[in-house]
Structure formats: C-alpha cells, structure tokens
C-alpha positions in Angstrom: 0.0 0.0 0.0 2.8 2.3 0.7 4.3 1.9 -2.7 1.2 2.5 -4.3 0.8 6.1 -2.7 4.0 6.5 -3.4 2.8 5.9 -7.2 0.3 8.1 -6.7 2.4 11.4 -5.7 4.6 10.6 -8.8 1.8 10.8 -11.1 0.0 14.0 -8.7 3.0 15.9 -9.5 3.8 15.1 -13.6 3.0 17.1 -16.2 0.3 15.3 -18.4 1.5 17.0 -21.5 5.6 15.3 -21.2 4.8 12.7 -18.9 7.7 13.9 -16.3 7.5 15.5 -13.5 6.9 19.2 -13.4 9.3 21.4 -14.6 8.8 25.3 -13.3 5.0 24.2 -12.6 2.0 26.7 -13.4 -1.6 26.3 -12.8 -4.0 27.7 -15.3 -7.6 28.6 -14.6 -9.9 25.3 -14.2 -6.9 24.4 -11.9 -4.6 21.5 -13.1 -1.3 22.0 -13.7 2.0 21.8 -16.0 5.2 22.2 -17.2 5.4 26.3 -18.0 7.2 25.4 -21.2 4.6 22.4 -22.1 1.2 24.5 -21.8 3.2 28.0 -23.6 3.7 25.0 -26.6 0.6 23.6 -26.6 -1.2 27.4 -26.5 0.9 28.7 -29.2 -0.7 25.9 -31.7 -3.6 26.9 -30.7 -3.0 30.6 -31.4 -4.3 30.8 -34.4 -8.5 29.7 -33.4 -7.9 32.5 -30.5 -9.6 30.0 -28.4 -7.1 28.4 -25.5 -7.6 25.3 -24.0 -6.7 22.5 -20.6 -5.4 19.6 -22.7 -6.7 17.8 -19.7 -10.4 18.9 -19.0 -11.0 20.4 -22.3 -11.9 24.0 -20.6 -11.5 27.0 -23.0 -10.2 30.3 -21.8 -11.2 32.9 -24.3 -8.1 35.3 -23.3 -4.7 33.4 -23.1 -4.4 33.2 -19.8 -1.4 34.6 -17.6 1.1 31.9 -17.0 2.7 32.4 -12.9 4.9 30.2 -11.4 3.3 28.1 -8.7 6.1 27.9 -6.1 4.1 25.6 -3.7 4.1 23.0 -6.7 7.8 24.0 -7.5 9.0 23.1 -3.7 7.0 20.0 -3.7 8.4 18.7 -6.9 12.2 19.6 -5.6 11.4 17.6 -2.3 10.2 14.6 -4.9 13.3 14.8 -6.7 15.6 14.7 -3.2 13.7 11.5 -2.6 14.6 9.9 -6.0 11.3 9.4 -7.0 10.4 8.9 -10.4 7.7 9.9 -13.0 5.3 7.0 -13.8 6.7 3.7 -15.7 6.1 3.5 -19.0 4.0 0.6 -18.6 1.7 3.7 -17.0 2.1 6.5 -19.6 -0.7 7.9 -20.8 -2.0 8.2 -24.3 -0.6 10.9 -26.8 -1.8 12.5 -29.7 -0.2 9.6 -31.9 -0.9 6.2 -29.7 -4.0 4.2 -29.3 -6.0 5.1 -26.0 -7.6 2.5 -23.6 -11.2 3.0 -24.2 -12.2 1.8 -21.1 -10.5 4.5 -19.0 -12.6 7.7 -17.6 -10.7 10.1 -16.9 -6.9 10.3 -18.0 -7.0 7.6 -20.8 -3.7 5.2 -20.8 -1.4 3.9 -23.8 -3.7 0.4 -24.6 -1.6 -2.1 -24.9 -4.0 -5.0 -27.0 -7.2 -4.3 -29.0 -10.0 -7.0 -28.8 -11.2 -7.9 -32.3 -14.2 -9.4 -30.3 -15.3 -6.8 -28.1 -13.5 -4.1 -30.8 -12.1 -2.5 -27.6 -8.5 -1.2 -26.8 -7.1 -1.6 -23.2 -4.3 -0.8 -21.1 -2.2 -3.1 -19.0 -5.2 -2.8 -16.1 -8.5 -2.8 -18.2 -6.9 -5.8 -20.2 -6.6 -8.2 -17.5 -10.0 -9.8 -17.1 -9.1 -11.1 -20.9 -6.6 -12.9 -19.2 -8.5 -14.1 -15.8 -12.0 -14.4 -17.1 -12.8 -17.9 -19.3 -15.8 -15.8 -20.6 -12.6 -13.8 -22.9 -10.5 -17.0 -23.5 -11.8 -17.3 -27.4 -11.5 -13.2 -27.8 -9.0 -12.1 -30.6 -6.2 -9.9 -29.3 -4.2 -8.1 -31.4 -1.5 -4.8 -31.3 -2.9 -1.4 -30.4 -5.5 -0.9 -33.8 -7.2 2.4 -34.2 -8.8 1.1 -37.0 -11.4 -1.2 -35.0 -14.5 0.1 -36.3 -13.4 -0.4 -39.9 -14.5 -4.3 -38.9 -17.9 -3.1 -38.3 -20.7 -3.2 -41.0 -21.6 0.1 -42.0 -25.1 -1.6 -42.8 -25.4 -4.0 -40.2 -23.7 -3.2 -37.0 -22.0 -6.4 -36.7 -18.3 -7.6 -36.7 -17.1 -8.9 -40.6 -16.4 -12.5 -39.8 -16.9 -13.4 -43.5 -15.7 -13.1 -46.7 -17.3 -13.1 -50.1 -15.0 -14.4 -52.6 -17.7 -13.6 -55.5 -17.1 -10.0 -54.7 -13.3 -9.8 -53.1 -15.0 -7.8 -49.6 -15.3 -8.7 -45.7 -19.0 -9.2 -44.9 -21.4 -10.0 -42.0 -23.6 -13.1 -41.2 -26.1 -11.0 -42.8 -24.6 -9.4 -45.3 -24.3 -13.1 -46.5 -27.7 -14.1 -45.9 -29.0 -11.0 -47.5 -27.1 -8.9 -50.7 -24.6 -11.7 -50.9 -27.1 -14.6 -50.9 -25.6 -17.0 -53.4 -21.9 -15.9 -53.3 -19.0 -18.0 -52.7 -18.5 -17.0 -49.2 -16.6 -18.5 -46.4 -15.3 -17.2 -43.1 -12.8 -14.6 -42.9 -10.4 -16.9 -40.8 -10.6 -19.7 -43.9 -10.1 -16.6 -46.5 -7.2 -15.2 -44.4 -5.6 -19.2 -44.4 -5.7 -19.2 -48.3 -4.3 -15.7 -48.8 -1.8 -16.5 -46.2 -0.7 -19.9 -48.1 -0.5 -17.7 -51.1 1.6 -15.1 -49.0 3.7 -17.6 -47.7 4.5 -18.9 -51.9 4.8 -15.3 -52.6 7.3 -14.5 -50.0 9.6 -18.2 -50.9 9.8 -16.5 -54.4 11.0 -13.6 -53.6 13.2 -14.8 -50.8 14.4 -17.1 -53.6 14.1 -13.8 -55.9 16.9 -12.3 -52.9 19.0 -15.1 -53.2 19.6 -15.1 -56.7 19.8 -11.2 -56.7 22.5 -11.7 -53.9 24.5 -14.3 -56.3 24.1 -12.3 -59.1 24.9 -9.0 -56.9 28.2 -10.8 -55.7 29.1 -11.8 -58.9 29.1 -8.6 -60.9 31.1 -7.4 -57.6 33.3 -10.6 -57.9 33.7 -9.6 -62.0 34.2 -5.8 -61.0 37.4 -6.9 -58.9 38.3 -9.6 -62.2 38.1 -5.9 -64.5 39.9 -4.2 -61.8 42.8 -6.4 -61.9 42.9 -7.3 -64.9 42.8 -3.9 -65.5 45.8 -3.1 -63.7 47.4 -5.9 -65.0 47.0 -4.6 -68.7 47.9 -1.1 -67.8 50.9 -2.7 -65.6 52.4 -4.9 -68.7 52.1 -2.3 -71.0 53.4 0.1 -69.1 56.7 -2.1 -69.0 56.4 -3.0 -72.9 56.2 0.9 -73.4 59.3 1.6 -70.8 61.4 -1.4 -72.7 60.3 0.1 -76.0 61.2 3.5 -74.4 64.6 2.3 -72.9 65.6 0.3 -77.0 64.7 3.9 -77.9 67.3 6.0 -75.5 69.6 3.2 -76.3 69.8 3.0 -80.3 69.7 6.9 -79.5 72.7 6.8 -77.4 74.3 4.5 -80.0 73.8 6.8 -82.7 74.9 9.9 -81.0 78.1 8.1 -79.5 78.9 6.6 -83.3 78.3 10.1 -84.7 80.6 11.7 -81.9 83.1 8.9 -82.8 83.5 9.2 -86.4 83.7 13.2 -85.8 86.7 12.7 -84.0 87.9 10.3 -86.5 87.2 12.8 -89.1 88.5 16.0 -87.2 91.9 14.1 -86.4 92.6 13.6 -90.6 91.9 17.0 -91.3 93.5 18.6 -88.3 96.6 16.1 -89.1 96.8 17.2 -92.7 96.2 20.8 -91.6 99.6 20.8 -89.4 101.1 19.7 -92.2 100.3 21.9 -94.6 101.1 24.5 -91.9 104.4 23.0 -91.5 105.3 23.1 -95.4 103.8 26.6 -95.3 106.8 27.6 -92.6 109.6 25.5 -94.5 108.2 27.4 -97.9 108.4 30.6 -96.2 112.0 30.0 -94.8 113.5 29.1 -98.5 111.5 31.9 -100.1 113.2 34.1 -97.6 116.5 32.9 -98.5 116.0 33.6 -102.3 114.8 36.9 -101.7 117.7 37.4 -99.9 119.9 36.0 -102.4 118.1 38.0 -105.0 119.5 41.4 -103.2 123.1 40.4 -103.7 124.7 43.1 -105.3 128.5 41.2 -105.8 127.8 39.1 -109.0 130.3 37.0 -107.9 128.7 36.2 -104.6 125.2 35.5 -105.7 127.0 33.1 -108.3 129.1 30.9 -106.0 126.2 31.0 -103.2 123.4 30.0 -105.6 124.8 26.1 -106.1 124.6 26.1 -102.3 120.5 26.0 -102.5 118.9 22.9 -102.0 116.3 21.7 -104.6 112.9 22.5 -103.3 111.6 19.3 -102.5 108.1 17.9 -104.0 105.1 18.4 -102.1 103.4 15.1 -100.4 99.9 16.8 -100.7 98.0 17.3 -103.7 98.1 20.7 -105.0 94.4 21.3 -104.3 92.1 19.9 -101.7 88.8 18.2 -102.7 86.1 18.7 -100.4 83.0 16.8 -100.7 79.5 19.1 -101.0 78.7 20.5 -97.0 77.0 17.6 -96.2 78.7 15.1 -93.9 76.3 13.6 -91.5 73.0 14.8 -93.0 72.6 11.1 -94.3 72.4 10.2 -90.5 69.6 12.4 -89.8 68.2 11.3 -92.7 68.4 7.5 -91.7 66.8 8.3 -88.4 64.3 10.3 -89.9 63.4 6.8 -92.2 63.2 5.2 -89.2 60.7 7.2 -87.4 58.5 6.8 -90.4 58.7 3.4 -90.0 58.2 3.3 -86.7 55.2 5.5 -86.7 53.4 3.5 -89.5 54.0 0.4 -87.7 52.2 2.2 -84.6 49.6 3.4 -86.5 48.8 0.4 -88.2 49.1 -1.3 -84.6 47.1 0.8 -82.8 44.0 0.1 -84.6 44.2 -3.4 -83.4 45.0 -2.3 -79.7 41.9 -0.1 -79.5 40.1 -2.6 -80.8 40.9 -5.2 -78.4 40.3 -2.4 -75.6 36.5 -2.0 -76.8 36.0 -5.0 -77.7 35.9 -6.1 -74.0 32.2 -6.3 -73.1 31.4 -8.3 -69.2 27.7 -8.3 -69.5 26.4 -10.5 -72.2 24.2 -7.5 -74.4 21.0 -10.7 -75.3 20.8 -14.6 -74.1 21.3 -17.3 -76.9 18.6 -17.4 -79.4 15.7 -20.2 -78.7 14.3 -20.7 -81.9 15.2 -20.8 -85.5 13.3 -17.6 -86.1 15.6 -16.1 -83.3 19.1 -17.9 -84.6 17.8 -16.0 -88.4 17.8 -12.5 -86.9 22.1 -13.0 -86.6 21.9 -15.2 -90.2 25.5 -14.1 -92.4 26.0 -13.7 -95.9 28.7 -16.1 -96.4 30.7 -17.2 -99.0 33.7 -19.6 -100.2 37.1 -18.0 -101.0 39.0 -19.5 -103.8 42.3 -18.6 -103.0 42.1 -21.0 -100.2 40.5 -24.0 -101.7 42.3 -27.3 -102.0 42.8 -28.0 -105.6 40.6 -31.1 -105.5 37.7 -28.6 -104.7 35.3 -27.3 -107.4 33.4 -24.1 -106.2 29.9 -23.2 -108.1 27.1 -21.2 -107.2 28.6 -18.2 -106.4 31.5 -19.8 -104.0 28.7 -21.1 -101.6 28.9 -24.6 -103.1 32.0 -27.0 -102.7 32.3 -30.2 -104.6 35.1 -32.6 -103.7 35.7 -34.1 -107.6 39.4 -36.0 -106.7 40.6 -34.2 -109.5 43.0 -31.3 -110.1 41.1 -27.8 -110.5 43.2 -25.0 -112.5 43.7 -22.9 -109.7 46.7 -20.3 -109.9 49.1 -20.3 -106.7 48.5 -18.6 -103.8 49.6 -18.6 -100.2 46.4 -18.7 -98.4 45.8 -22.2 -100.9 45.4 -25.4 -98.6 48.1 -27.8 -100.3 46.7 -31.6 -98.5 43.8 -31.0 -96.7 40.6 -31.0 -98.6 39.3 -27.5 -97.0 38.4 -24.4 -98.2 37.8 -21.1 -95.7 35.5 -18.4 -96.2 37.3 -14.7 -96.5 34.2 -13.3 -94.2 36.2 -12.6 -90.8 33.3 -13.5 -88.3 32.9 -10.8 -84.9 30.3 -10.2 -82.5 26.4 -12.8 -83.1 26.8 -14.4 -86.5 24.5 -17.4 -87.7 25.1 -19.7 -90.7 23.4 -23.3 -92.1 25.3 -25.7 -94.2 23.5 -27.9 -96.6 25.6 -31.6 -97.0 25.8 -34.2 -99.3 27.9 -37.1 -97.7 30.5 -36.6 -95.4 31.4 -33.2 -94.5 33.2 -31.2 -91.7 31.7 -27.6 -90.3 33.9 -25.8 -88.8 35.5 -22.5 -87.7 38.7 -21.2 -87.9 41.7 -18.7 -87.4 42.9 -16.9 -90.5 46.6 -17.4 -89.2 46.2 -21.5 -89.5 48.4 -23.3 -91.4 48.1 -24.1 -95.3 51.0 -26.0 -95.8 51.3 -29.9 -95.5 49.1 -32.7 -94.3 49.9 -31.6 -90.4 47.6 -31.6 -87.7 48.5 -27.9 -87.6 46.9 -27.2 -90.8 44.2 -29.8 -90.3 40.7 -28.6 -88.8 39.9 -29.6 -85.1 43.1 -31.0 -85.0 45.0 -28.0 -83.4 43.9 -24.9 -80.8 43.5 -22.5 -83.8 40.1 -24.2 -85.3 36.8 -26.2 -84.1 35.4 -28.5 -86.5 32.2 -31.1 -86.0 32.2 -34.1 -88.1 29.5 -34.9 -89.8 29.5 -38.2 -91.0 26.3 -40.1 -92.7 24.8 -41.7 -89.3 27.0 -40.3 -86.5 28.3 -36.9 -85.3 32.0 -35.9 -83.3 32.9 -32.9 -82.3 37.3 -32.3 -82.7 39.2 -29.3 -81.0 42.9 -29.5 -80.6 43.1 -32.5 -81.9 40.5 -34.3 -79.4 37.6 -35.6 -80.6 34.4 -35.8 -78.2 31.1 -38.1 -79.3 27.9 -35.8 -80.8 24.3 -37.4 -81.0 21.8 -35.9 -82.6 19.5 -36.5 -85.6 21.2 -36.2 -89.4 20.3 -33.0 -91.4 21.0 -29.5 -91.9 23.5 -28.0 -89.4 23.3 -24.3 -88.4 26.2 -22.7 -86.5 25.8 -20.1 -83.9 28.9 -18.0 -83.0 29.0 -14.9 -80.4 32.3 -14.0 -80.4 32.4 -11.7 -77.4 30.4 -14.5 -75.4 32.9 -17.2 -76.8 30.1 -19.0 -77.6 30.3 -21.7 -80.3 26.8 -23.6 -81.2 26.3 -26.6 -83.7 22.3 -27.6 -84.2 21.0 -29.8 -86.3 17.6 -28.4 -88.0 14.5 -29.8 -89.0 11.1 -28.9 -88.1 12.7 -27.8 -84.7 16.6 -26.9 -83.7 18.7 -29.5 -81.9 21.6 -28.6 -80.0 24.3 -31.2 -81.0 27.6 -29.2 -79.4 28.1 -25.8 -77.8 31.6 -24.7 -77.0 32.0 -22.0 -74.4 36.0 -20.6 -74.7 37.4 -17.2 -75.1 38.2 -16.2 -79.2 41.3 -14.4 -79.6 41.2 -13.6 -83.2 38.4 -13.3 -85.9 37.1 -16.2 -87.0 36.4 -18.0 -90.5 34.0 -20.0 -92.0 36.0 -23.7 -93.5 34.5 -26.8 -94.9 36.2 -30.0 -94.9 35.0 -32.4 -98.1 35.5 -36.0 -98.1 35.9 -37.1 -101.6 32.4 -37.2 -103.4 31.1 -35.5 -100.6 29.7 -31.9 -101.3 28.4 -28.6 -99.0 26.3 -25.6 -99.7 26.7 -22.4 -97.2 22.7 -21.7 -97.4 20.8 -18.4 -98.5 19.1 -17.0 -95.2 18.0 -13.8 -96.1 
C-alpha cells in the first residue's frame, strides 16, 4: 500500500502534456497544472483559433491566460526529486496524440496495450486483464494497439465482418451473406485469411528465392568488377613495362647513334686537323727558303750570288695534292636522314598497330548484351551472308554457285598459286572474318566437316597444324552419314543428334560456339564455351564425293 501512494504522488506531480515530473509548474484557470514550457507550446498551436484550452479537461479560456509560477508545486516537486522518486513507468504512460488510448478509462486515458477484435475494444495493462483471468474472454482475438477497429464493423449492419465473399473480393457480415450476398462464394474470414496467407507464404519463398539469386548475381558482378579491376591493372601494368622497354631500345639506339656520330667526328676532325699541321708546317719550310731567295736576289757582288746560288737545296716535291677536294657541305645529313626513315617506319607500324589495340580495348564487353537465341526464327535474326574464297581451296575442290557450293571431284582444279591455298587438306575457308552474333546453315551431301577457324592456321602440309579440329587455332564437328563428333585440338568428343541440316551459332564476345541440327525444330548437337582471340572463318572439310552448300538465309 505504501508503494502504491507513493505511485500516486509521482503521477500527482507530472506534467500530463511530457509525462515527467513538473518542470517550473504553473496552474492555469480550471486548476490543473504543468510544465510552463509544455502549456506555452501547446497554447501557441492553438494561437491561431484564439480559443485556448486545458489539454486535460478540455476547458476553453477565451483570453490566453497569464502563465505564474506556482512555487508551492515547484518546492513540492524539488522535495520529490531529493527522494529519487520517479515519473510514472512507462507501462503507466498515458495516451498521446499519436498512440492508441484505452477505451475503457474515464478520466486520463492510458497507452492500450491490445485491442479486442471481439469486443472491438483497446485496453491498457489494467483494463486488459480480465481477458486474461475471465474464461468468458479466453476465445477473444487480441491483437496490437489498432485504431482502425471500427473499420471491422458493417456500416449496414452493425456487426463484426467474420466473413468473406470471394464472389465479390469484400469482408461481410452473417447478414450481409444471408442478404445482398445470398448466393456468393463466401466462407469465413479466418478460412479466406488461411488461403491468402498460403498464397503469401508462396509469394514471400519466391521472392526470398528472388533475394538469393539477386544476392548471387549482386556478388558476382562485384566478384567480375574486382576480375576488370585487376585485370585492368594488369593490362595497364604490362604495357606500361612494354612501353618503358620500348622506351629504354629507344634511348639506347639513340645513345648508340649519337656516341657513333661523336666517334666518327673525332675520326674525321683528327685527318683534317693532321693534314692541316702539315700543310702548316710546309707553309713555314716554304716561307723559310722563299726568304733565302729573296735574300739571295738582293746580292749586289755578282760574284757572290754566283758561287752561293749552287749552295741552295732543290725545293723538294710536295706530299699533298696541289688542291684539296672537299665533298658538298654535307657530312652527316645522311644520319639524320636514316633516323628520320626510321621514325617513319616506326610511326606506320604504330599506326597500323594501334587500330588493333583499340580494338581489343573495346571489344571487351562483361555483360552478355542478349541470351542465346531459342528458336530458328531467333538464330535467323544473326543469319550471315557467307561465301567460299577461292584462294584457299584445295585444288581437288570445285566451287559453283557463287562460291557457296564446294564439290570434292578428286581431280585437279586449274587454280593459280597462292599462299592462303590449302596444299593436302581437302578445306576451303571463307574470307568473311566473323565478330560479334553471327549465324550460318550448311546444306551436305555425304561426309562433310563444319567448322571454324583462325585466319593465321596453317596451309602448308598434311599436319595436324593445318588440319581442322586437329590443333587450338580451329573447331570442327564431323559430320558423318549416321553419326556426329565434335574435334578441337586434336581431341575428338562423341555428338548425338539426328542427321540434317547443321546451323552454326557463334557470339564471339560471349565465346560461344553452337552446332544444331535443324528440321522442323533446332537440336543442340555441341556448344563450345572458350574465349576467341582472333576473328574467326568460315572452312568446310569435303570428303571425296562429298559436297556442302553455305545456305541463303536472307
């Protein structure tokens, strides 16, 4: 009992607005009190009616009244707080603006804590217990706090929905379903809310299996942004290193030059500077003896000049050409224009490069752009306009119809010489380089090979390197009259499938390779999933009396 009145000063002294206790407590006119802060909030949304009210007793005050401190309340509330008494638990807060009030309180109404579906009640903690003591409530419906009770009730009956008509997708009454619904597919709302919760249930496994799948697929596109990442870094990283090597064979055929330049100018500064001195030195001697004879020549005694003149030496022969030749001002312009040759070269060779580097850079595509066609109607949308070229045929094969026919004969075709020409193997290639979705059907007589190819496989010899499916530069199914096999790198794997028409799907980005035999519906005899490196051809393999036709598709 003590604790209880103790219970009872906490909630005598807090402010019904905030739930605490007061803070700087007034008391307006009809006499309850609250925080001065609370009421000045509560009146100032009220400002603009001009009508003031108690949020407790619902009295209006047509003036706003004059808030004064009541300092009994304020010592009061101190002397609670010296105690270390508490506001109210929250399992005793009462009912705001935004949560569900106990209907069956009178005065201050509570938080409710259920709502009866049965009695379409809400109660707090107190009015909620005889639910829970009482065996007349055992079979009542509780539920959360609902302020949407009434929305049970029938607007035209005044009795709980307990049913459902199914004819009409609404809740009803018992009457409603004796009465306007007479008839209808009805059934209780409990039985309804078991079907639509089976069907919730399915819904939710499908799209928590929906979540999964978006999860796997969500890792692996973060899995293949880390694979682009690093191989990113990997490309950049490599090339950088080409580049600096490139870069470095640069400096150092630069160095070369410059030092074998420098060398042959010393070389070439050392002859003239050596025949210089020495033309500078026969320059002195000549200027010595012409001295001599000009002093001779001022000899005035006859006799003198005559018996010193004997005494001269003979002028001796010069060792140097009169004259010396000097080529045009030239010298090491050739050098320059060497290098220049070079960088030509060098920039052709990089241009022509290039191309094929920024191709492979866009060519890279992660996300496959549409799924492999279903039907033939789907395969025809990618169909190719391919034909045979002749500079590749074996000589045994005779191309008609526009090169799209091949007819192994066993005899010699006049065919001139050419490197692309397959010299053993019975196999012709189509010059068509094949990129991106291409789609293609080959009509046989006999025994024939389909296959795919690069343009850089061998022609020469009988080879498994020039031999289709018999090396990693070509696939190649074999097609004979009652059986299928499928060769690659000189492995062969068993096919089964029915005999006729084959149609080859290839999606080069996807490196997706797809052989189907076709009649009134498409067969999948071999796919090949790989990454393509180069462009790929068309090529036939003809047995001898065999033939092939590359069909019209468009």
């Amino acid at each position: 009992m003590a604790q209880k009145g103790v219970q009872l000063d906490q909630e005598t002294f807090s402010c019904s607005i905030c739930l605490d206790l007061l803070k700087d407590p007034v008391t307006v006119p009809c006499g309850h009190s609250y925080c001065i802060n609370c009421i000045k909030t509560h009146w100032d949304k009220e400002e603009e009616k001009k009508i003031y009210s108690c949020p407790q007793c619902r009295q209006t005050f047509p003036v706003r009244p004059v808030l004064v401190k009541n300092t009994m309340l304020a010592v009061l509330v101190e002397e609670l707080k010296k105690t270390g008494l508490q506001a109210a638990p929250a399992d005793h807060c009462y009912a705001g603006p935004e949560d569900v009030a106990c209907d069956v309180c009178t005065e201050r109404k509570l938080k409710a804590c259920k709502s009866c579906l049965h009695c379409l009640i809400s109660s707090c903690k107190k009015h909620l217990q005889p639910h829970y003591d009482s065996p007349a409530f055992e079979k009542h419906k509780l539920v959360e706090p609902s302020k949407k009770l009434q929305e049970n009730v029938c607007s035209r009956h005044d009795e709980v929905m307990k049913m459902f008509c199914r004819t009409d997708q609404q809740s009803i009454c018992y009457l409603c379903s004796v009465d306007e619904h007479k008839g209808h597919d009805t059934v209780s709302a409990a039985a309804e809310r078991t079907e639509k919760q089976r069907e919730l249930e399915v819904s939710r496994q499908n799209i928590q299996q929906r979540i999964q799948d978006r999860e796997k697929d969500v890792k692996l596109l973060q899995q293949e942004v880390e694979d682009i990442n690093g191989s990113v870094d990997k490309a950049v990283e490599g090339s950088e290193k080409i580049f600096t090597e490139m870069i470095r064979l640069m400096e150092k055929r630069r160095s070369d030059v410059k030092q074998q330049v420098r060398f042959q100018q010393q070389t070439e500064v050392s002859r003239v500077r050596e025949l210089q001195e020495k033309l500078e030195q026969e320059i002195t001697e000549l200027k010595r003896r012409d001295a001599e004879l000009v002093k001779l020549s001022h000899t005035q005694d006859h006799n003198q000049f005559l018996h010193n003149y004997p005494s001269l030496s003979p002028l001796c022969e010069s060792t140097h050409s009169s004259s010396i030749n000097i080529r045009p001002l030239r010298y090491f312009e050739d050098v320059t224009a060497a290098v220049s040759e070079v960088r030509d070269k060098l920039e052709d060779v990089l241009r022509e490069k290039w191309t094929n580097i920024s191709q492979r850079v866009t060519e890279v595509d992660v996300l496959l752009s549409q799924p492999e066609p279903k039907t033939r109607a789907d395969f025809l949308q990618y169909s190719c306009d391919i034909t045979l070229d002749p500079n590749t045929a074996n000589t045994e094969l005779l191309l008609s119809d526009g090169n799209r026919k091949v007819t192994n004969t066993g005899q010699q075709q006049s065919y001139s010489s050419h490197p692309d020409r397959f010299t053993k193997w019975c196999q012709v290639l189509s010059p068509e380089s094949l990129t991106g979705c291409c789609y293609w059907e080959v009509e046989r007589g006999g025994r024939v090979f389909v296959a795919v190819a690069y343009k850089n496989i061998s022609r020469a010899g009988d080879g498994n390197e020039s031999g289709f499916g018999h090396n990693d530069k070509s696939w190649m199914l074999n097609c004979n009259n009652n059986s299928y096999d499928f060769w690659y790198n000189n492995v062969s794997t068993p096919v089964s499938g029915p005999q006729s028409r084959v149609g080859v799907y290839l999606d080069h980005r996807a490196g997706i390779l797809s052989f189907y035999s076709i009649s009134e519906t498409m067969t999948l005899l071999h796919r090949v999933q790989t990454t393509f490196t180069q462009p790929l051809h068309a090529g036939l393999f003809i047995h001898p009396g065999s033939s092939a036709e590359l069909c019209k598709l468009k």
